[in-house]
N, C-alpha and C positions, 0 to 999 in steps of 0.2 A: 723440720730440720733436715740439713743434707747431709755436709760432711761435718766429722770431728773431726777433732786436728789434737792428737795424743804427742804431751810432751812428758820427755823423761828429762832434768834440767841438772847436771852434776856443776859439778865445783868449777872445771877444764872442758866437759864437752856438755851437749845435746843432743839427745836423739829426738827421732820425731816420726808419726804414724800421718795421712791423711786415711782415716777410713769411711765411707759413707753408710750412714746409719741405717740405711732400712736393709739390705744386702749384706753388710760384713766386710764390703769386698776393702783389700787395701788400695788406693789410687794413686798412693805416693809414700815413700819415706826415707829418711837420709840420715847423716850422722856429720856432727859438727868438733871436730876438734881443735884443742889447741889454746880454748877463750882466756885472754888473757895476753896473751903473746903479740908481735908482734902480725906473727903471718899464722892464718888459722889453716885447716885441713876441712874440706865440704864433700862429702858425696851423699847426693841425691839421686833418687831409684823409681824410675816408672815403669810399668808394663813393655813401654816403648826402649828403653832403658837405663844405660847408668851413668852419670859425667861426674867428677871429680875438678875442684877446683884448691886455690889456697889464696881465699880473700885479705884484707886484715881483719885484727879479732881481738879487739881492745876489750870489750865486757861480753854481757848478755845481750845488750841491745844490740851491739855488732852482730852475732851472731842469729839473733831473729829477723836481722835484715837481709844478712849472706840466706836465710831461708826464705824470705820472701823473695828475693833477687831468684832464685835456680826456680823457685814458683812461675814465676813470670817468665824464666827464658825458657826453662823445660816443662814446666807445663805439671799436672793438672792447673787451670787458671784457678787463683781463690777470690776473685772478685767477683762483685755482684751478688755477693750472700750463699757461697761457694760453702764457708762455712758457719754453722750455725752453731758450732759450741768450744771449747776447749778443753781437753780433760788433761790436767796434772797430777805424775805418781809424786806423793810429799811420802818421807819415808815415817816420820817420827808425828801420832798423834796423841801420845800421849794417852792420858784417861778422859782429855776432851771431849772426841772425837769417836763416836761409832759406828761412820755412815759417810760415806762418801758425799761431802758439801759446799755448797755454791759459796765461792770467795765472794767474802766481802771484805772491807775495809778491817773490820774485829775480828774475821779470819786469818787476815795475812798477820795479826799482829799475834794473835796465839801461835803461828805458825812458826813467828819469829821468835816467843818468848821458850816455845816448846824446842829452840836450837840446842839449849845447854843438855839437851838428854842424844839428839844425833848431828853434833857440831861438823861433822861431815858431808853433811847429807841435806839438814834441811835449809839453813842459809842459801844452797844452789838452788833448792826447790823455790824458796823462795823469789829471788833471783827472776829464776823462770817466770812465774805467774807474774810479776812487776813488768817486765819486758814484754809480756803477751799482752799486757792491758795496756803498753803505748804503744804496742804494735795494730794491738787490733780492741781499739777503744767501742764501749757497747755488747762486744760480743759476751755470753754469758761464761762465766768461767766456774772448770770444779775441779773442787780439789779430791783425789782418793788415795788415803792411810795407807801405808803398809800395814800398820798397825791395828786397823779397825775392825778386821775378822777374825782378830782373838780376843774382841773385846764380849767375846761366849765365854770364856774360860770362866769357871766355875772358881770360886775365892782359894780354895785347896790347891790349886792349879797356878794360880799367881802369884801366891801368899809367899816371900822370902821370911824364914823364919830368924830374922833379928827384932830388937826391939822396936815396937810398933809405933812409939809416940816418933823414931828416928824415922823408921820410915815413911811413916807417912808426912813429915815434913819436907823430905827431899823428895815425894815420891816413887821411893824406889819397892819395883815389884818387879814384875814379866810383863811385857807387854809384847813380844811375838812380831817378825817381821816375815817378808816374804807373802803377807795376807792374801794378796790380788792372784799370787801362780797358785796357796794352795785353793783356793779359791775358785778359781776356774777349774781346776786341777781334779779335784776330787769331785768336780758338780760332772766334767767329761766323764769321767771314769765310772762313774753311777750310770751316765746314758751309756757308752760302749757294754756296760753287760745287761743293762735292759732294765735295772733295779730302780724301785721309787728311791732319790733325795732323800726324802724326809723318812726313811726306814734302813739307811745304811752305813755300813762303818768302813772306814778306809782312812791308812796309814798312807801319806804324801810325804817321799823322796824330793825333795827340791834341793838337788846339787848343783853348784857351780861352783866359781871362784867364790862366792858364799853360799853356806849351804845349812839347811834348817829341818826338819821333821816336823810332820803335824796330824795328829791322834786326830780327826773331821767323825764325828756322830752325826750323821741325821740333817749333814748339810752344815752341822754348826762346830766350831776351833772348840775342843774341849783340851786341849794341852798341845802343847809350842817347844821345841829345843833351844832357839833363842830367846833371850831373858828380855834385863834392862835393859841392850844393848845387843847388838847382832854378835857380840862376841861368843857370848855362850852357847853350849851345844857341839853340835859337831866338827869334828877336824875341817879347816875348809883353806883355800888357797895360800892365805897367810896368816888369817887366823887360827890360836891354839883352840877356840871352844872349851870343853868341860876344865877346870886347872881348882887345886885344892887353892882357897886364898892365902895358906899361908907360906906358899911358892912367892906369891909377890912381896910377903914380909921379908922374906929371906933374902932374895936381890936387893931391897930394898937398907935390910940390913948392916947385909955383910957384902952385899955387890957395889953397894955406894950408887944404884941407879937410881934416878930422880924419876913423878912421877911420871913427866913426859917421857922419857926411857922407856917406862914399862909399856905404857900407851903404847910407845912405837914398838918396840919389843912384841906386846903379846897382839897386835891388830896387824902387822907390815912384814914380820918377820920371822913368822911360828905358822903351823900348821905344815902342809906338805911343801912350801919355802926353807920353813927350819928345819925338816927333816932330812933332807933331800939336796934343797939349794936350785930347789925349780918349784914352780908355784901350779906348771901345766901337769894335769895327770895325761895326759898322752906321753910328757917326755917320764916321769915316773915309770906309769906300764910297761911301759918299753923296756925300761932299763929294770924292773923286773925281773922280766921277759928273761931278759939276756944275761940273768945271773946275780943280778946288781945286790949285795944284801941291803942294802943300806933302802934302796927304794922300793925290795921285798918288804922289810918292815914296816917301811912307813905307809902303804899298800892295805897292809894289816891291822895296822894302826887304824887308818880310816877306814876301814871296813869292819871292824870289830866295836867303833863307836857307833858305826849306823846299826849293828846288831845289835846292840844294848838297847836304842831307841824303839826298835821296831818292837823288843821283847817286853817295853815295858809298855807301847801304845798297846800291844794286844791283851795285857793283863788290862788298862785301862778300860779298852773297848769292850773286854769280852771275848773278842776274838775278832775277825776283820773278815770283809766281802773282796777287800783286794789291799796290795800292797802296791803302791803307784810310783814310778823312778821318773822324775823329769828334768827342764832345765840342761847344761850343755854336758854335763859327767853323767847325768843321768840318764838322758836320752841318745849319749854314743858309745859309755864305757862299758862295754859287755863284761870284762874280765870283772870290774869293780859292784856291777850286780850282781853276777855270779858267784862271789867273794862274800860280799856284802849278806846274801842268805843263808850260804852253804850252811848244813847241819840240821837247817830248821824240818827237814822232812814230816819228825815227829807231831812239829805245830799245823800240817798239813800246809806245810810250802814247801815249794820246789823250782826252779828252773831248768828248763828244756835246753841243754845244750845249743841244739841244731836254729830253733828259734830265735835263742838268745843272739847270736853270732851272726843271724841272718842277713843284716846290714840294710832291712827293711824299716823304712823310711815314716813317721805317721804313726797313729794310737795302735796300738799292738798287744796282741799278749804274748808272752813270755815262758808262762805256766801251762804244763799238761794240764788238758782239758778235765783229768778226773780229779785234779788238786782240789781241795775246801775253799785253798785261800785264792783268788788271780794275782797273778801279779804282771803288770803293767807295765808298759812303757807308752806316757801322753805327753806329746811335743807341749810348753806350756804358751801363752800366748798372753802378756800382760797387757800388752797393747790395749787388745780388741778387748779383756774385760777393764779396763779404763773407760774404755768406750763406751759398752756396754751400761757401766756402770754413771757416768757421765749423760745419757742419754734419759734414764731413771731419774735422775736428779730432776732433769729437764721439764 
């Protein structure tokens, strides 16, 4: 095998990795938006460097061509067996699915069936893999879950306490997203302090414009912040996370919103969007920073749920080898880690001012060296464990 060729395939864009498997290295990758439209957005990225285009971009298939076209004029070439596999992120695996695996024909269709649980999400994944196999007919293709690295959680851990003949007809439990960063996430973070995998405990921060927690034992998801649905859990760009249900009786009630309302409501328009009326914590901080009460709170707000999280993985673990911040809030918002632990000295965490704020680039610590707990900052990299993982398959 030479290269994979790592797609991530949403509803409106694609992204896309070329990395070659025995090295790591990446050799190409772009981002496609727009699919759909009449006129799409391409920029493709080699070592060499970057060009930007706006082909048309009527489906998926447009757009695996507009990636094959910038292939062929910018280069890495993918002919002549350039590449040897294809790894796709699908977000929703359901309780199918444990392990990162090779599409087949009764794949793409559980793929398909298992839409009604992430109708945002896996339809495009979909999508993707169907276009990659008229694009590049033969070539071996895998799929890898969000889903599949919390399929460790222990029944206590997934179990929604309603009745059980309901739920388990509609299958509704926890089934945990984010799988592949904390994944890689917490496997870096065992090598940067030197500790065996299989003998350690760490709490993974994966913030971004969605953001999740995950209790990791011994290499394995023993508990997840997101649930059925990447809704639950933490504050996160526009989603509310944790919310009592019978907030949505109440709208529902007396608000006269239907339930596609709430959908858009508590997914589009809640979180540090409804608090705020900005979805970026940069422009939050900021306004902070500068007095702002409104984007003080909201600040506090998300920071006081990741401390709830953090407080209840270390009662789960026992205690933890490190506490890990990644993904794009995580790996630039100093103020929001800083926030985010304050108080905890007691539990033997802490953050280093001077460290924290350093603006030091790469896997990091954060924490005086005589803390109990480390705590972290690991750039995360889905890609390459796609890859990775994809290659295993192989």
């Amino acid at each position: 095998m030479t290269g994979v060729l790592v797609i991530n395939s949403g509803s409106s864009s694609l992204k896309y990795q070329l990395i070659e498997s025995e090295t790591e290295t990446v050799l190409a990758k772009g981002l496609i938006e727009r699919i759909g439209q009449d006129t799409g957005a391409t920029t493709h990225w080699t070592p060499d460097g970057e060009w930007r285009s706006e082909p048309p971009m009527a489906d998926h298939a447009a757009a695996f061509s507009s990636m094959i076209a910038s292939f062929e004029e910018h280069g890495p070439s993918i002919a002549d067996g350039a590449i040897g596999a294809i790894g796709h992120r699908v977000v929703h695996g359901g309780a199918r699915f444990f392990a990162p695996t090779l599409v087949t024909p009764a794949v793409e269709k559980d793929i398909d069936e298992l839409a009604e649980y992430a109708p945002l999400h896996n339809p495009a994944n979909l999508a993707g893999i169907v276009a990659a196999r008229e694009a590049f007919p033969g070539i071996p293709q895998v799929a890898v879950f969000d889903t599949a690295f919390h399929q460790t959680m222990p029944p206590e851990a997934y179990t929604y306490a309603i009745d059980a003949e309901t739920a388990a007809k509609y299958r509704i439990r926890r089934y945990g997203f984010h799988g592949t960063s904390h994944k890689y996430v917490s496997e870096k973070a065992a090598e940067f302090l030197g500790i065996p995998l299989e003998r350690s405990r760490i709490i993974v921060l994966h913030l971004g414009n969605g953001a999740s927690a995950c209790a990791v034992e011994n290499g394995r998801s023993v508990d997840t912040s997101m649930g059925f649905t990447p809704l639950e859990g933490l504050v996160m760009g526009s989603r509310s996370g944790d919310l009592d249900p019978a907030v949505v009786f109440q709208l529902a009630r007396f608000g006269g919103l239907s339930l596609d309302e709430l959908d858009d409501l508590l997914n589009k328009h809640s979180g540090l969007l409804g608090l705020t009326g900005t979805a970026d914590m940069r422009d939050v901080t900021r306004a902070a920073n500068e007095g702002d009460e409104t984007a003080r709170i909201a600040l506090g707000v998300y920071a006081h749920r990741i401390k709830h999280y953090v407080g209840a993985y270390l009662a789960e673990l026992g205690g933890a080898d490190a506490i890990v911040f990644t993904a794009g809030v995580g790996e630039n918002a100093a103020d929001v880690r800083a926030l985010s632990l304050a108080g905890l000295a007691g539990l033997g965490i802490a953050v280093d001012d001077e460290l924290n704020t350093a603006g030091t680039r790469g896997a990091r610590r954060i924490s005086p060296d005589d803390t109990p707990v480390a705590v972290l900052v690991i750039p995360t990299d889905e890609e390459l464990e796609i890859a990775r993982q994809t290659v295993a398959v192989l």
